[in-house]
C-alpha positions as CSV (number, residue, x, y, z in Angstrom):
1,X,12.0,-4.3,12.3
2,X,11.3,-1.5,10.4
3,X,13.9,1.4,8.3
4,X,17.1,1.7,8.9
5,X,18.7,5.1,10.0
6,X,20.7,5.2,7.0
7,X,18.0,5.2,4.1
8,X,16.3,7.6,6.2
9,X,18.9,9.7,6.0
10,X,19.0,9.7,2.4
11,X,15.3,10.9,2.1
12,X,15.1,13.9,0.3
13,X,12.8,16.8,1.7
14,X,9.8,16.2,-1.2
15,X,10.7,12.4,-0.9
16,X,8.4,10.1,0.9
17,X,9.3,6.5,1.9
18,X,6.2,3.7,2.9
19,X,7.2,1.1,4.5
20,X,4.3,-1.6,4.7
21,X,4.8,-4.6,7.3
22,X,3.6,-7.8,7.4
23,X,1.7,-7.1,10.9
24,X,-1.1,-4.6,9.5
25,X,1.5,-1.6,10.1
26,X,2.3,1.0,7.8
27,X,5.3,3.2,8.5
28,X,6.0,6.5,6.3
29,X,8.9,8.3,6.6
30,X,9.3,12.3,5.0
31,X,11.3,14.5,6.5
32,X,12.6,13.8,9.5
33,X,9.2,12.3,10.5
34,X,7.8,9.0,10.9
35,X,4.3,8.5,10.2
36,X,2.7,5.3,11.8
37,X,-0.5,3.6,10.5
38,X,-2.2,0.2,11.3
39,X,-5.0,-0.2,9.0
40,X,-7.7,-2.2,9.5
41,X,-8.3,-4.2,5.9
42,X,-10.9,-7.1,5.7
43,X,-9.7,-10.0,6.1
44,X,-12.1,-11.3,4.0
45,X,-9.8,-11.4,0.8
46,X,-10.9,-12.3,-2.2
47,X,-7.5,-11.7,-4.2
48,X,-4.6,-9.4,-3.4
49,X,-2.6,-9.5,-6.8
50,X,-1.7,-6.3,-7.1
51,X,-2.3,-4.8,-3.8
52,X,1.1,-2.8,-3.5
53,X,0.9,-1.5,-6.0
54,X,-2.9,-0.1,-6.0
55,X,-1.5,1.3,-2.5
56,X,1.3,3.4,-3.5
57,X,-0.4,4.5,-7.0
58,X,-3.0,5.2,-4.8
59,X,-1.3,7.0,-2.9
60,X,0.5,9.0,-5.8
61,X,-2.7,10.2,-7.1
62,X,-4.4,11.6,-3.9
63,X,-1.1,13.6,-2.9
64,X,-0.5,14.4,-6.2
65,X,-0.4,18.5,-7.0
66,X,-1.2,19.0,-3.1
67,X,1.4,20.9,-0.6
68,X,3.2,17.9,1.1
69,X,2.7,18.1,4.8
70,X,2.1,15.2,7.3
71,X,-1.8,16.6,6.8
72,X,-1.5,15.6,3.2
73,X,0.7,12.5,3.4
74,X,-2.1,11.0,6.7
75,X,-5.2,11.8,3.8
76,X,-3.5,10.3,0.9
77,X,-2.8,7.0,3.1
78,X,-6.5,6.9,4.6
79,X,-7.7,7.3,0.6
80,X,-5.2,4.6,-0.3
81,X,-6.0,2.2,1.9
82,X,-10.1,3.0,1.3
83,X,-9.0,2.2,-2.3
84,X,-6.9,-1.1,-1.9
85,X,-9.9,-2.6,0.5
86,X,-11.9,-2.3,-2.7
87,X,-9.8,-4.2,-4.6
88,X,-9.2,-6.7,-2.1
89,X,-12.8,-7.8,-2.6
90,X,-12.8,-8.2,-6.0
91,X,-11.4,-10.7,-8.4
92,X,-7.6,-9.0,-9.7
93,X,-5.7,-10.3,-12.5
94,X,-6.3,-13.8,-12.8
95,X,-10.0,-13.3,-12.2
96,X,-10.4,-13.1,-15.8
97,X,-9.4,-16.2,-16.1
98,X,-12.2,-18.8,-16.1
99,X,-10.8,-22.1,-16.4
100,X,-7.7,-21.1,-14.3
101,X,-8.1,-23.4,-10.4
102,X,-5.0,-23.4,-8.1
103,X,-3.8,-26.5,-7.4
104,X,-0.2,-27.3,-5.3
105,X,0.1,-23.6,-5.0
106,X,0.4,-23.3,-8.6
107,X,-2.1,-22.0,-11.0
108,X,-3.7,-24.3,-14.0
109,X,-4.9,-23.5,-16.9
């Protein structure tokens, strides 16, 4: 489905919108220009708690200090998504938690 026109619109010249889809797309929006991506994560998942959010801090950090340009934003998201299918392989917040088992789409403790 993607953005609408109108919170496009309200995107502020240094503002950058991501907009990450259920279908392996990414779309970001700065400027007046729309940035496609379609990643290629593992599907091999061992957890994805968190996986937002490692994206866009991600993301923060490795355009962070830099000249934003569509060269900058297109690095930034490569290095992002490197970084989140790390993560994805490893055990996130609950891994911590030995005893914990899912069971009826709940966790137990």
């Amino acid at each position: 489905m993607g953005v609408k026109v109108d919170i496009r619109s309200s995107i502020k010249t240094k503002a950058v919108l991501i907009n990450t889809k259920e279908n392996k797309q990414i779309e970001i929006y700065w400027n007046k220009d729309k940035i496609n991506f379609e990643h290629q994560i593992i599907n091999d998942i061992e957890d994805a708690t968190g996986a937002g959010d490692i994206l866009v801090s991600s993301f923060v950090n490795n355009i962070y200090g830099k000249v934003i340009n569509k060269k900058a934003i297109i690095e930034a998201m490569n290095q992002a998504l490197i970084t989140v299918e790390k993560s994805l392989k490893n055990k996130g917040a609950l891994g911590f938690l030995k005893d914990s088992y899912w069971e009826d789409d709940k966790i137990q403790f």
